[in-house]
C-alpha positions as a Markdown table, in Angstrom:
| # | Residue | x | y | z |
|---|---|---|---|---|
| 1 | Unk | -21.0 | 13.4 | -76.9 |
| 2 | Unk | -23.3 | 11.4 | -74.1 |
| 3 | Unk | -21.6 | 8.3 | -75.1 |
| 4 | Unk | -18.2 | 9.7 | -74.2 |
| 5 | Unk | -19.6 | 10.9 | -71.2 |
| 6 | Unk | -21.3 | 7.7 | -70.2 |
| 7 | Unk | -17.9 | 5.9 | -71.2 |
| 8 | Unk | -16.1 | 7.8 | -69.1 |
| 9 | Unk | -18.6 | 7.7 | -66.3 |
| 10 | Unk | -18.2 | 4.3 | -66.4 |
| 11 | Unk | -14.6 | 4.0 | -66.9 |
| 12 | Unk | -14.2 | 6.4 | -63.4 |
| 13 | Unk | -16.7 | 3.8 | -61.7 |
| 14 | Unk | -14.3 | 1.1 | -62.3 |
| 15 | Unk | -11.3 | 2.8 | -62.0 |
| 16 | Unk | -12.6 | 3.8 | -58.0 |
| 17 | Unk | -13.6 | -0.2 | -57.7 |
| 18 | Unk | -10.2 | -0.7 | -58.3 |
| 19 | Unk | -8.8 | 1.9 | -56.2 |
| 20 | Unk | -11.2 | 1.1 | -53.7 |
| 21 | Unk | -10.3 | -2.8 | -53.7 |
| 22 | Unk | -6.4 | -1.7 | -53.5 |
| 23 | Unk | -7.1 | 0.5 | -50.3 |
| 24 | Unk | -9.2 | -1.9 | -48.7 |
| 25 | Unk | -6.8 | -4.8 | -49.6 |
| 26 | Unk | -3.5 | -2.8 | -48.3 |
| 27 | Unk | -5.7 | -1.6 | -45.6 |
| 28 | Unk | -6.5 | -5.5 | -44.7 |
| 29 | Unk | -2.4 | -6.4 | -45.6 |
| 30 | Unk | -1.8 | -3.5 | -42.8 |
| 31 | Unk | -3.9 | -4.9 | -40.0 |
| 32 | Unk | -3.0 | -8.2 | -40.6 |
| 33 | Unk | 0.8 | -7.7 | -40.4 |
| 34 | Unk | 2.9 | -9.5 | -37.7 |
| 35 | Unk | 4.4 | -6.7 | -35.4 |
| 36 | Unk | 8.3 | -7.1 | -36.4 |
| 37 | Unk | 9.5 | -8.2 | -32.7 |
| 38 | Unk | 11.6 | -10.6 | -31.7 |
| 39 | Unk | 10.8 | -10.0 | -28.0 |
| 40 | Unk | 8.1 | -8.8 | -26.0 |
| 41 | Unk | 8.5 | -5.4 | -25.6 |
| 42 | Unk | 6.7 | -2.4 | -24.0 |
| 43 | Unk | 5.1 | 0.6 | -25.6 |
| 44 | Unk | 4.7 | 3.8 | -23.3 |
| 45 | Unk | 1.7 | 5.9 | -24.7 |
| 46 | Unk | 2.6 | 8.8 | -23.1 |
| 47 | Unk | -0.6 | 11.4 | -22.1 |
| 48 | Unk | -1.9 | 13.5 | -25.2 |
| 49 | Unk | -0.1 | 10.7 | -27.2 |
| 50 | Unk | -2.2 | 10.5 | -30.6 |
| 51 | Unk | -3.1 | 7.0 | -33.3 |
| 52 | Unk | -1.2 | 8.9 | -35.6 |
| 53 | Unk | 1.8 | 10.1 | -34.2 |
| 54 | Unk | 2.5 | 6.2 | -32.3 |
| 55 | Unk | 1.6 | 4.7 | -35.7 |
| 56 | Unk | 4.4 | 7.0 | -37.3 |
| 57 | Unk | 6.5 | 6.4 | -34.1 |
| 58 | Unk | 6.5 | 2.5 | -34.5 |
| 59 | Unk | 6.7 | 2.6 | -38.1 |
| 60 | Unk | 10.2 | 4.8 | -37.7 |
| 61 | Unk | 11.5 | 2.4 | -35.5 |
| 62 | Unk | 11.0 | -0.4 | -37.8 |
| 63 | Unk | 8.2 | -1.9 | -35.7 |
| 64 | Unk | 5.4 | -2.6 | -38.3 |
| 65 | Unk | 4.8 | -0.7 | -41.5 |
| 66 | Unk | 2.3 | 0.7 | -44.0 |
| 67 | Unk | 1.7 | 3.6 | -41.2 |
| 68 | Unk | -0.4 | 5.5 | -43.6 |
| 69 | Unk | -3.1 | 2.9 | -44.0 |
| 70 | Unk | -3.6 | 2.0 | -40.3 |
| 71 | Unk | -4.0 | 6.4 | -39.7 |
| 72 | Unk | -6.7 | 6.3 | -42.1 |
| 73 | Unk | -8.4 | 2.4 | -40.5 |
| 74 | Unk | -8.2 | 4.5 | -37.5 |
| 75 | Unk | -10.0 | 7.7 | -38.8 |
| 76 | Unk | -13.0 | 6.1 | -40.5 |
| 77 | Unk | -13.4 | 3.9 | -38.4 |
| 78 | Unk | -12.5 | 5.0 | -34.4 |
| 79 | Unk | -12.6 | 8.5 | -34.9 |
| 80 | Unk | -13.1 | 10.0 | -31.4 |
| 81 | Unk | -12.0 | 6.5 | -29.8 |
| 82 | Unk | -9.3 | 7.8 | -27.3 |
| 83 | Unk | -6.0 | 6.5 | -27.3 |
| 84 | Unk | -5.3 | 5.8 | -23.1 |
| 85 | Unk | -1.9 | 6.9 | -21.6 |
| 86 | Unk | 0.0 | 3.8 | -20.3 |
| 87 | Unk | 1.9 | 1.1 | -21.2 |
| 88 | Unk | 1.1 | -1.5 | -23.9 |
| 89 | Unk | 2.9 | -5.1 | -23.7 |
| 90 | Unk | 3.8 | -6.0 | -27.2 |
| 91 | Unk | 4.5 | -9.5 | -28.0 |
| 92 | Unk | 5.8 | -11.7 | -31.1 |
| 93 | Unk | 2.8 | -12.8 | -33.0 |
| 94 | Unk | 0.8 | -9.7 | -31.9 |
| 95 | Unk | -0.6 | -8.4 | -35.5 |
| 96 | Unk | -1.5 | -4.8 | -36.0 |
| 97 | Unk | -4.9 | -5.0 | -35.5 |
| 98 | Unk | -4.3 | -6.3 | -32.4 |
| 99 | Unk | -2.1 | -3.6 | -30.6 |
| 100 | Unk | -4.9 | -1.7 | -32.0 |
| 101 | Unk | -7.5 | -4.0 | -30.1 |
| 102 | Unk | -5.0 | -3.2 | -27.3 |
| 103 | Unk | -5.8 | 0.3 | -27.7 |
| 104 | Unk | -9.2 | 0.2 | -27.4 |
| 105 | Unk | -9.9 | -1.7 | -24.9 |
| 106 | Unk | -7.8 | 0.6 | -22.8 |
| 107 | Unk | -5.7 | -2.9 | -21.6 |
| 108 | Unk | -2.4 | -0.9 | -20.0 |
| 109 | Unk | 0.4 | -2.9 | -18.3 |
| 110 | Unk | -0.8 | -2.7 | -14.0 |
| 111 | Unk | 1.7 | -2.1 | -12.0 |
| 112 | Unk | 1.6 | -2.8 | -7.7 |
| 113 | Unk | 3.0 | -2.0 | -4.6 |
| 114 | Unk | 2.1 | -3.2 | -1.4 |
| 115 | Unk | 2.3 | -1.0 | 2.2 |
| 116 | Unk | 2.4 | -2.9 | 4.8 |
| 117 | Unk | 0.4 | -3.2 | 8.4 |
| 118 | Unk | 3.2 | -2.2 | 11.1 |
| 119 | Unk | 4.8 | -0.1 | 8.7 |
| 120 | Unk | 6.1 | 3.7 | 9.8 |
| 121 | Unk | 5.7 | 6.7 | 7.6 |
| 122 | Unk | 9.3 | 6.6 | 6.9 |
| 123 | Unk | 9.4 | 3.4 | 5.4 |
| 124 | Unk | 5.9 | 4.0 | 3.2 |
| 125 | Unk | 7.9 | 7.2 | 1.7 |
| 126 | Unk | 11.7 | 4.6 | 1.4 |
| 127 | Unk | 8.9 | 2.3 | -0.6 |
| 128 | Unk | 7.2 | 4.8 | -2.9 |
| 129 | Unk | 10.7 | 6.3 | -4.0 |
| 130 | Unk | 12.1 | 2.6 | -4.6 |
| 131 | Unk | 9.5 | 1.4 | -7.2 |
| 132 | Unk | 10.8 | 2.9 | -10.6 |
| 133 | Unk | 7.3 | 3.1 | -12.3 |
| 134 | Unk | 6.0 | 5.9 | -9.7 |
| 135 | Unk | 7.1 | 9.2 | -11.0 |
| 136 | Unk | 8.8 | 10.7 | -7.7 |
| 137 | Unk | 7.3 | 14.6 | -7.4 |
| 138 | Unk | 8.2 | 14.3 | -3.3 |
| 139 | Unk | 11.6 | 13.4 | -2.9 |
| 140 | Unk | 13.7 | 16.1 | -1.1 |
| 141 | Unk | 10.2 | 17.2 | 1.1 |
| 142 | Unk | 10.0 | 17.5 | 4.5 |
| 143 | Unk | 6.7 | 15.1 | 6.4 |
| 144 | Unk | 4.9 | 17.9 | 6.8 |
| 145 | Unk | 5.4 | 19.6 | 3.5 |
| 146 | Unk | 3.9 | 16.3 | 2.1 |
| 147 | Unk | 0.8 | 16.7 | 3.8 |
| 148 | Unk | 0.9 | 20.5 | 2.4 |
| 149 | Unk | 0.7 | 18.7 | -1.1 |
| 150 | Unk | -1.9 | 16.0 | 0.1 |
| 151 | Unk | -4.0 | 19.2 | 1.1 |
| 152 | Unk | -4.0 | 18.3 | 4.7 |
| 153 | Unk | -1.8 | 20.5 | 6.5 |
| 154 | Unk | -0.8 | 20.4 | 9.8 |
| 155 | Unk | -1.9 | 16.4 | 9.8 |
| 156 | Unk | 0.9 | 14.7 | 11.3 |
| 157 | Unk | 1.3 | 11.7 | 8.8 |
| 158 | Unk | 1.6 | 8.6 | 10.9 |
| 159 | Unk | -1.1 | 6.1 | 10.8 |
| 160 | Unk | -3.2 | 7.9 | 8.5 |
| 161 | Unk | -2.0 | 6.0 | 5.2 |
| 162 | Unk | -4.4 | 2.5 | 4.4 |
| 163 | Unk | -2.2 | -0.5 | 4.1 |
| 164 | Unk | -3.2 | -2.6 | 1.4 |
| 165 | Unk | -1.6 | -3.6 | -2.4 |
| 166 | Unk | -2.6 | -0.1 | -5.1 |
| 167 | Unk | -2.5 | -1.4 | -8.6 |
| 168 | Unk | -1.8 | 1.3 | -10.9 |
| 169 | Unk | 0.0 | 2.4 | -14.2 |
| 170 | Unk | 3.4 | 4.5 | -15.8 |
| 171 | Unk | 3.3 | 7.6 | -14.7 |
| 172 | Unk | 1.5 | 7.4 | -12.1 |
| 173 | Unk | 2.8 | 10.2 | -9.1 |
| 174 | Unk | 3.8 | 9.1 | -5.6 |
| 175 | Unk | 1.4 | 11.8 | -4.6 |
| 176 | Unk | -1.9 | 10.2 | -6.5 |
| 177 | Unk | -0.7 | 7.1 | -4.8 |
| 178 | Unk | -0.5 | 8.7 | -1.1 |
| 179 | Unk | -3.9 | 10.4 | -1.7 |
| 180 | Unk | -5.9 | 6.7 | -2.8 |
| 181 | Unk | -4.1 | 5.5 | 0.5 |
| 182 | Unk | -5.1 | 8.3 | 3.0 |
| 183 | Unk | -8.5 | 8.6 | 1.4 |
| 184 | Unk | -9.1 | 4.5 | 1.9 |
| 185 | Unk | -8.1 | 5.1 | 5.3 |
| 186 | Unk | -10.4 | 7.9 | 6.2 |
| 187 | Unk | -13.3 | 5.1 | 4.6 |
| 188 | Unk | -12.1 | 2.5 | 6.6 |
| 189 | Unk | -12.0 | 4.4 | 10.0 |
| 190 | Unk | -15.5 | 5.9 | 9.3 |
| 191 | Unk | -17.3 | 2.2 | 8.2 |
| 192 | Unk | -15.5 | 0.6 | 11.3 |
| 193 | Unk | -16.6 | 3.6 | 13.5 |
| 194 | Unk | -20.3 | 3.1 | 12.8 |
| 195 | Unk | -19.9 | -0.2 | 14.0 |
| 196 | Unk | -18.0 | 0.8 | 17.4 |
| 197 | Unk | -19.0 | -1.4 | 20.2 |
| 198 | Unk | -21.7 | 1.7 | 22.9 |
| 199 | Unk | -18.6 | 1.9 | 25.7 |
| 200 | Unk | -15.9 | 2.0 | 24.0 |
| 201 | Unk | -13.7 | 4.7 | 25.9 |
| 202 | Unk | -12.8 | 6.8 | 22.6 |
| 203 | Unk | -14.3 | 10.7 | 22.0 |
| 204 | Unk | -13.3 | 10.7 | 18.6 |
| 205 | Unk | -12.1 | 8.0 | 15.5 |
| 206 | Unk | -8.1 | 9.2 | 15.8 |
| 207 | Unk | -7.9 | 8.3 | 19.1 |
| 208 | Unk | -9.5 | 4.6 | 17.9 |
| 209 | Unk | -7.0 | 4.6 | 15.3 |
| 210 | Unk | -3.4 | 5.2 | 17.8 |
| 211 | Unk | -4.7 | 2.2 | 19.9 |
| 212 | Unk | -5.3 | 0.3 | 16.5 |
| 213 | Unk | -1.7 | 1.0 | 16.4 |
| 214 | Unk | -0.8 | -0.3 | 19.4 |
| 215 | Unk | -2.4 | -3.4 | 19.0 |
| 216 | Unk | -1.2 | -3.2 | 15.4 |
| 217 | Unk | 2.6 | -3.2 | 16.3 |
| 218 | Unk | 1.9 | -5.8 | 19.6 |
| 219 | Unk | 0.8 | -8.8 | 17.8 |
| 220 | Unk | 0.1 | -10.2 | 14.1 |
| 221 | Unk | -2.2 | -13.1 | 15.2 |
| 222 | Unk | -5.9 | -12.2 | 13.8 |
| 223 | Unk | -7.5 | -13.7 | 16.7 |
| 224 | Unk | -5.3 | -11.9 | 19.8 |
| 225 | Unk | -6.3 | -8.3 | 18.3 |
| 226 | Unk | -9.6 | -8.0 | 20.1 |
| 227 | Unk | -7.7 | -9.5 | 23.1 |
| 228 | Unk | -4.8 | -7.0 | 23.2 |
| 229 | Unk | -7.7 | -4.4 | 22.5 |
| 230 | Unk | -9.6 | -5.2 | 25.7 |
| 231 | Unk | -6.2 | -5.2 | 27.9 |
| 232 | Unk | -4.9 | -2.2 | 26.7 |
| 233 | Unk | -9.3 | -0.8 | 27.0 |
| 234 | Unk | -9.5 | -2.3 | 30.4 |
| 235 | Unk | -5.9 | -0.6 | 31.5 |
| 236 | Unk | -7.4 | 3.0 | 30.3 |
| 237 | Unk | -10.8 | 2.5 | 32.5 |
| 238 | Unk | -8.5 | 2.0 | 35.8 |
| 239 | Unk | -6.0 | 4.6 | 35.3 |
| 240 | Unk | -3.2 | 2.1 | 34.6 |
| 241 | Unk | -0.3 | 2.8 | 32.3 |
| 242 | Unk | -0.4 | 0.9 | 29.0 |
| 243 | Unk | 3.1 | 0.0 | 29.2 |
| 244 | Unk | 3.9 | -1.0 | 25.9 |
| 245 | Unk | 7.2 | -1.3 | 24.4 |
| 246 | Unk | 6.5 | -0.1 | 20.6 |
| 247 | Unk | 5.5 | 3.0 | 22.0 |
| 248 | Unk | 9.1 | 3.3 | 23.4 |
| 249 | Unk | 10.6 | 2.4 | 20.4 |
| 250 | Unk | 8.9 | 4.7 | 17.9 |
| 251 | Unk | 9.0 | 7.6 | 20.8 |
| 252 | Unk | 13.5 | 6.8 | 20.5 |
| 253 | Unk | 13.1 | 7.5 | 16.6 |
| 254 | Unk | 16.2 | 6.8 | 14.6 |
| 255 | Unk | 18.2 | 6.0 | 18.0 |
| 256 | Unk | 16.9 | 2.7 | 18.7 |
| 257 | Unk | 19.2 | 0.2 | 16.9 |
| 258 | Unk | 17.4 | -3.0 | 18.0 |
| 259 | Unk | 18.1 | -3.4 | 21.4 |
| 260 | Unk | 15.6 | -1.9 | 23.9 |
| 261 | Unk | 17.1 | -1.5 | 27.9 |
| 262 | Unk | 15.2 | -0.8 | 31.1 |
| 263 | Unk | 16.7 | 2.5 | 30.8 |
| 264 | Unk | 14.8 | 3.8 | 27.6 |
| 265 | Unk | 11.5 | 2.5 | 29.6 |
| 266 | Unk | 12.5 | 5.2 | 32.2 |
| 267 | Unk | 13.1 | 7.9 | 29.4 |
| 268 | Unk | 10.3 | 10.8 | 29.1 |
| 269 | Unk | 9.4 | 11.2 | 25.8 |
| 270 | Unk | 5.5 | 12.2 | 24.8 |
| 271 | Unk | 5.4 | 8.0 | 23.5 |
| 272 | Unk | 6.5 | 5.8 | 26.5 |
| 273 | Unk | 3.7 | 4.6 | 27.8 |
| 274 | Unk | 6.2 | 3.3 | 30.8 |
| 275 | Unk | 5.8 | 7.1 | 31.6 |
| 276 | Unk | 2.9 | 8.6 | 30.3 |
| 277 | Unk | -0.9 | 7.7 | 31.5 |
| 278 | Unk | -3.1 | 7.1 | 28.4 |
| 279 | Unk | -2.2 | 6.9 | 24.6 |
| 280 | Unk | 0.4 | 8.1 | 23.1 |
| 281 | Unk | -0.8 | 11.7 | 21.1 |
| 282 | Unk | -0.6 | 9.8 | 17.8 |
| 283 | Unk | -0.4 | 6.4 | 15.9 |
| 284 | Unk | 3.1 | 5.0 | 16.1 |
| 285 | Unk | 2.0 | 2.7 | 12.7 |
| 286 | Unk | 0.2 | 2.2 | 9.7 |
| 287 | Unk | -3.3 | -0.4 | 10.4 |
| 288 | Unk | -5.7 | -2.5 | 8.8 |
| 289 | Unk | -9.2 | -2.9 | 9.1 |
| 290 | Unk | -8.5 | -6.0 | 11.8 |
| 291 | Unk | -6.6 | -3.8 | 14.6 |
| 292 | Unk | -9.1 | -1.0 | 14.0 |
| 293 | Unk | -11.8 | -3.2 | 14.5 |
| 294 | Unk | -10.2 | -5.0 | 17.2 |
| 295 | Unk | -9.7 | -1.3 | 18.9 |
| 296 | Unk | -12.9 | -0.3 | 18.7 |
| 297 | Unk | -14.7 | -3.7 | 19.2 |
| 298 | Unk | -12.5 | -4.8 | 22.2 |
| 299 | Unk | -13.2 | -8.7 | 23.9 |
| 300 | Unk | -14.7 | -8.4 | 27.4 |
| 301 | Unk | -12.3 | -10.0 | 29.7 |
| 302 | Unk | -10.6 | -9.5 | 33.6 |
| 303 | Unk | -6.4 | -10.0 | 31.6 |
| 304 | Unk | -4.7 | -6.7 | 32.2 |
| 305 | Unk | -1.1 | -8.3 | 31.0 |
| 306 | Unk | 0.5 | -10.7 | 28.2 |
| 307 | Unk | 3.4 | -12.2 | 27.6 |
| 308 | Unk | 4.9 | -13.2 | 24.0 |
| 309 | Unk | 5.0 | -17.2 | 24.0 |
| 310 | Unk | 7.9 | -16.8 | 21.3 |
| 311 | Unk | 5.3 | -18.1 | 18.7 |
| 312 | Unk | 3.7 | -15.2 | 18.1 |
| 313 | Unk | 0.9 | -15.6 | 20.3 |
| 314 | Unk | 0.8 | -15.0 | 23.8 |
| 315 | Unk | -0.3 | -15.9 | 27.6 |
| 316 | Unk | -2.8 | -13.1 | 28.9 |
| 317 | Unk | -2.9 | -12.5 | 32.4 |
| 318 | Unk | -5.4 | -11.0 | 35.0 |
| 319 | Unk | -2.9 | -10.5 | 38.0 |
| 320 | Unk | 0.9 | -9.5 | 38.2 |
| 321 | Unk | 1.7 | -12.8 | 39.9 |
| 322 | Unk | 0.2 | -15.0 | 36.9 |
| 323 | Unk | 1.7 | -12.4 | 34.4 |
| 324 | Unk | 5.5 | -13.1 | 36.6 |
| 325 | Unk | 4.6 | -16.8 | 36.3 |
| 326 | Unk | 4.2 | -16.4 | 32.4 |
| 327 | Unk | 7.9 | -14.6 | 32.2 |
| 328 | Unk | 9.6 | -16.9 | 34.0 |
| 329 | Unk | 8.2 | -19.9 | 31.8 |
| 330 | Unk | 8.3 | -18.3 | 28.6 |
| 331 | Unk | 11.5 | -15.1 | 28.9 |
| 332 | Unk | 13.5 | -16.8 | 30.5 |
| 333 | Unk | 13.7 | -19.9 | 28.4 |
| 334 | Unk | 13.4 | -18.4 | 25.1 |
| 335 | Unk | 14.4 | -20.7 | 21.9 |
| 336 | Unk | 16.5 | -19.6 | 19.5 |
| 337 | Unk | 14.1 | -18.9 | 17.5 |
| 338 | Unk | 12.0 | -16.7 | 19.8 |
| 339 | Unk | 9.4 | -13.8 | 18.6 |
| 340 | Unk | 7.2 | -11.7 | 19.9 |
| 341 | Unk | 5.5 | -11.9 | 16.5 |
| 342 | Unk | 5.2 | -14.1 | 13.3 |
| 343 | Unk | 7.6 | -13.9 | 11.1 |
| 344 | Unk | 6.4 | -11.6 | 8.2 |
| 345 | Unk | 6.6 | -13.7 | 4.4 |
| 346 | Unk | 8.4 | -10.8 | 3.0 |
| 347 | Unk | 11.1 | -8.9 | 5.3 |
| 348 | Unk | 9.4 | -4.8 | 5.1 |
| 349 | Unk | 11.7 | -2.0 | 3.8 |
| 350 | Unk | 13.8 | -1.0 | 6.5 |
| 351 | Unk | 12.0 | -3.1 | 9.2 |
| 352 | Unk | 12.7 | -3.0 | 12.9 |
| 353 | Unk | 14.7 | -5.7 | 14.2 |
| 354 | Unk | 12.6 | -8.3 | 16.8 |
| 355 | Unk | 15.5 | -7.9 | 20.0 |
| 356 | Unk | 13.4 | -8.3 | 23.5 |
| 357 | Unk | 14.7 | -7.0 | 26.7 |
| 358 | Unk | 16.3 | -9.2 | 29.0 |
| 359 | Unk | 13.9 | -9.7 | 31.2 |
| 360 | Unk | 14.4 | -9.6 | 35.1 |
| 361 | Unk | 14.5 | -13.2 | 37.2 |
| 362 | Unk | 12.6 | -11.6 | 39.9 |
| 363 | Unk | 10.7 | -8.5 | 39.2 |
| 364 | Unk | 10.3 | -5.8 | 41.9 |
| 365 | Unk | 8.0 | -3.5 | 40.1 |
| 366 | Unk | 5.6 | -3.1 | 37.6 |
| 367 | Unk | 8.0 | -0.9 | 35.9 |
| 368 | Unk | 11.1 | -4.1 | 36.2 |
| 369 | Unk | 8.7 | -6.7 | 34.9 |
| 370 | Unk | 10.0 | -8.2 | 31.1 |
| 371 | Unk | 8.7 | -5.9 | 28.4 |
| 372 | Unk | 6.7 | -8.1 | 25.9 |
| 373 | Unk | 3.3 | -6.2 | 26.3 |
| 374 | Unk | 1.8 | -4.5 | 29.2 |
| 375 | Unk | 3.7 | -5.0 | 32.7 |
């Protein structure tokens, strides 16, 4: 009787080798297979997604096979590993083992999307609702009920976004995406706050950040910033109107259609500057860390007016007579190729065309000088 049961002891102990060398031998076969692709493709992981449910999902549509095997790899040997939302880029050659690898290294397909410096509120909503791989949870809200959502109400949205490029993956919401953006610009403001030059004529940061957006929308040359800053600083201290001609166009709204005329410099609205003394009473544009620097750390100087060469850049001036001089030579004679900024390297969503005023041969008045920065 013992030396059945030692014989079948032993028989049991070889027949588990066995099984034990088939499962870990089709266990090995189903790692090593070749996904069954014959492009790349993409696999969305969707939240609460689990190993065993993709593993049956891919095997149903023909992707790799032996689904049962890879289950149990992935329970003894990553149980409690979890399995990140996302997409997963799939390639020929890419064994089983190695969407797997995929898997655990968390290594989801990034997605971006750029906001722009100059950019309105209206065209950082046009570009969030555009890009197909931000699920839209805002469309059909008003500006303010946006903020609601952002848990900021009554925070009137211009300016108070952070241009800059936000990586991110499927799925994520155009509100998560407005949040990273206002949050970055609240850091931003604060850091560059700290660092405010001792007479700078602000109370508070937001009123740092509308002249940011002044000198924002006036120029795109790095080094002018601090210049425009100190005219536009220097015009505050003496009671002089700013004068500047995006505050006219943002205060117009949807009516300006690219051509700005002396009359909508004489048109009261709380954003021309042609009218009111002081800033406007908010940002008229999104701003980088440069123009709110620039605001905050004006350059010292005696120029209370500029000109746009047609470069870009442009000629500062301390007196109206210089400032005339400048017109003549550079408003007059403009090229056809004239701007009163660089030309962007990618056109923004919706952007505002670049159509000076004709300027006046012989100006009578501050308020007649060309437009092209303070008069």
């Amino acid at each position: 009787m013992r030396r059945k049961f030692v014989l079948l002891l032993e028989i049991g102990l070889v027949l588990a080798g066995l099984l034990l060398g088939v499962s870990a031998w089709k266990m090995n076969s189903a790692l090593e297979q070749p996904l069954r692709l014959g492009e790349e493709q993409l696999l969305d992981v969707p939240a609460g997604a689990t190993p065993t449910g993709t593993f049956n999902r891919l095997e149903n549509e023909g992707v790799l096979r032996d689904a049962f095997w890879l289950r149990l790899y992935w329970r003894f040997n990553l149980d409690g590993q979890p399995l990140h939302s996302g997409e997963y880029r799939m390639s020929p050659g890419l064994t089983a083992q190695g969407l797997i690898g995929l898997w655990q290294r968390g290594e989801v397909v990034q997605y971006s999307l750029t906001l722009v410096e100059g950019w309105n509120f209206r065209q950082v909503r046009a570009a969030l609702s555009k890009h197909e791989k931000i699920k839209q949870t805002l469309s059909g809200l008003s500006d303010s009920e946006v903020m609601d959502k952002l848990g900021h109400p009554g925070i009137f949205p211009e300016g108070r976004f952070f241009p800059d490029t936000y990586r991110f993956v499927r799925g994520m919401t155009d509100l998560e995406l407005l949040k990273k953006s206002y949050n970055r610009l609240d850091d931003v403001l604060a850091q560059e706050w700290s660092k405010r030059a001792p007479d700078v004529p602000y109370t508070e940061p937001y009123q740092a950040l509308i002249m940011a957006s002044l000198v924002e929308k006036e120029t795109g040359v790095p080094e002018e910033r601090g210049q425009i800053a100190g005219v536009f600083v220097r015009r505050m201290r003496i009671g002089m109107l700013l004068q500047t001609d995006p505050t006219v166009i943002y205060g117009m709204g949807e009516r300006y259609n690219g051509k700005l005329t002396r009359a909508h410099l004489r048109e009261a609205t709380p954003y021309n500057t042609y009218m009111i003394a002081g800033l406007p009473p908010t940002p008229i544009a999104m701003v980088g860390r440069e123009a709110i620097h620039a605001a905050l750390n004006p350059v010292p100087g005696s120029s209370l007016y500029f000109v746009a060469r047609g470069d870009g850049s442009h000629i500062f001036s301390d007196n109206l007579e210089a400032h005339n001089s400048a017109v003549r030579e550079f408003q007059m004679k403009r090229r056809a190729d004239y701007r009163s900024s660089p030309a962007p390297a990618t056109k923004p969503l919706d952007a505002e065309p670049e159509v000076p005023v004709e300027p006046s041969p012989e100006p009578e008045s501050l308020l007649d000088a060309a437009p092209q920065g303070p008069q």
